[in-house]
N, C-alpha and C positions, 0 to 999 in steps of 0.2 A: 233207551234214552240216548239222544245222538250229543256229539261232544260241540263245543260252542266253537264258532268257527272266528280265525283269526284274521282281520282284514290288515295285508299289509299292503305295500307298495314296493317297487325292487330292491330300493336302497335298504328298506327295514328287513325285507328276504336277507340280504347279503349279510349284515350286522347280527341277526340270529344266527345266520348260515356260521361267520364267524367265531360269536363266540360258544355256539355250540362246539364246535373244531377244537378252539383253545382249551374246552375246561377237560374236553376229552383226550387229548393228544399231550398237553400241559398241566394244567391243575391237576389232573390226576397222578400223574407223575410226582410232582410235586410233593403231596400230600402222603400219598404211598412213602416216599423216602422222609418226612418226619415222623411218619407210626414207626417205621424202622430204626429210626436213631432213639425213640423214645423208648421203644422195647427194648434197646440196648441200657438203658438207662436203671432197668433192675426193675423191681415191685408197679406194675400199672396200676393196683389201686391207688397210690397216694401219686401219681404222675401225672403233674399239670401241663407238660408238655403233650404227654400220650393223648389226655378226654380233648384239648385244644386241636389237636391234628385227627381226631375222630370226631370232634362236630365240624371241622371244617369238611372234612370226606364226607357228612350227611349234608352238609351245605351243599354240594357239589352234585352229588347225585342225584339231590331235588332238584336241581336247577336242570339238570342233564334232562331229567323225564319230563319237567315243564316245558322244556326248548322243544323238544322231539316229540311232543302232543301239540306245541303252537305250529311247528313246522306240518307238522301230520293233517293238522286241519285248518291252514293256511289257505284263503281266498288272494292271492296277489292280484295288484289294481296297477295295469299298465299306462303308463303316460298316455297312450292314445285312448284310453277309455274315459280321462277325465274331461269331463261336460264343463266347459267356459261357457256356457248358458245358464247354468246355475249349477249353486255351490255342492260339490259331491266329496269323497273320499280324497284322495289324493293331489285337491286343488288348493292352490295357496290366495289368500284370501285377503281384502287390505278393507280394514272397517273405520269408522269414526265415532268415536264415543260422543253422539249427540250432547251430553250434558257439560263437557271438558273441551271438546274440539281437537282430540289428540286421537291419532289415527295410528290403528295395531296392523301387522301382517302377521297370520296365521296359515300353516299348514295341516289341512285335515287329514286324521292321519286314524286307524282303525287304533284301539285301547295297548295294542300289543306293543307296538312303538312312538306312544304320544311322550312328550319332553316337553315339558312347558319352557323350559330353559335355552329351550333353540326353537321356540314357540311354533311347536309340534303339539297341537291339541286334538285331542281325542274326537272323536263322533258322538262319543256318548257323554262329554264334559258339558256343563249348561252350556258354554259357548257353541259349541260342534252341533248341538243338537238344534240351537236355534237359529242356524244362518243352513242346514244344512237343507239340501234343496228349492233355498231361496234366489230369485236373480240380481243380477246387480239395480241399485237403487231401492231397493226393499228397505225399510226400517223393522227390526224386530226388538220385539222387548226379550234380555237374558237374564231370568229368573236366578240369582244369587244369593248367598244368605243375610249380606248385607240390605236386600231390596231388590229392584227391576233398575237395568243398566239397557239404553235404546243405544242400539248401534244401527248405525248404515253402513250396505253394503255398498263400498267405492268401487271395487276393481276385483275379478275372478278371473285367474290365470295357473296356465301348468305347471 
């Protein structure tokens, strides 16, 4: 069974690159040195400090082999590879919500590094999936749970 692969873009390479670095170089350090004060602390079974600085260190670790499996199987999508012909991975997007008349910009962005919040949406999000390889001027319907919401495609750019 091959492992699922992770579509980024440079900036999201870099941002795993980093905080992979950090929780390895830092957070573990970190955490190391509160197991150590906490076992200074006497008795670890009744030690709230000790189990909190031991699920943090499992927190960390997961995160360590999640980062380093996303990296491992990392597809990065170079600026010259995105199609301003129609909408692909790493193209940022400018739509109109046929029914409101208020127009979204959207970067398409692979599951790894999507952020609705700096409206970085996914390929696999209802939105990403249905503008995605469409050209500008398209109308699609994006199937929601509230209903079907028709956007037009205004403008595709890097």
């Amino acid at each position: 069974m091959s492992d699922k692969e992770f579509i980024l873009t440079q900036d999201g390479l870099r941002k795993l690159e980093d905080e992979l670095e950090n929780l390895k170089s830092v957070k573990r350090r970190e955490v190391a040195e509160r197991i150590k004060v906490a076992i200074g602390y006497g008795d670890i079974s009744e030690n709230s400090e000790y189990e909190d600085a031991k699920n943090e260190q499992a927190f960390i670790e997961g995160r360590v082999i999640t980062l380093e499996k996303m990296l491992r199987n990392a597809r990065i999508i170079n600026s010259d590879e995105i199609d301003t012909d129609a909408v692909s991975i790493g193209a940022t997007v400018i739509v109109e919500d046929l029914e409101f008349g208020d127009t979204m910009e959207y970067t398409i962005v692979g599951t790894a590094e999507s952020d609705p919040s700096q409206n970085k949406i996914s390929n696999e999000s209802p939105v990403g999936k249905a503008i995605l390889g469409k050209q500008k001027g398209t109308v699609v319907d994006v199937n929601v749970p509230a209903g079907v919401i028709q956007y037009k495609i205004l403008e595709i750019k890097r």
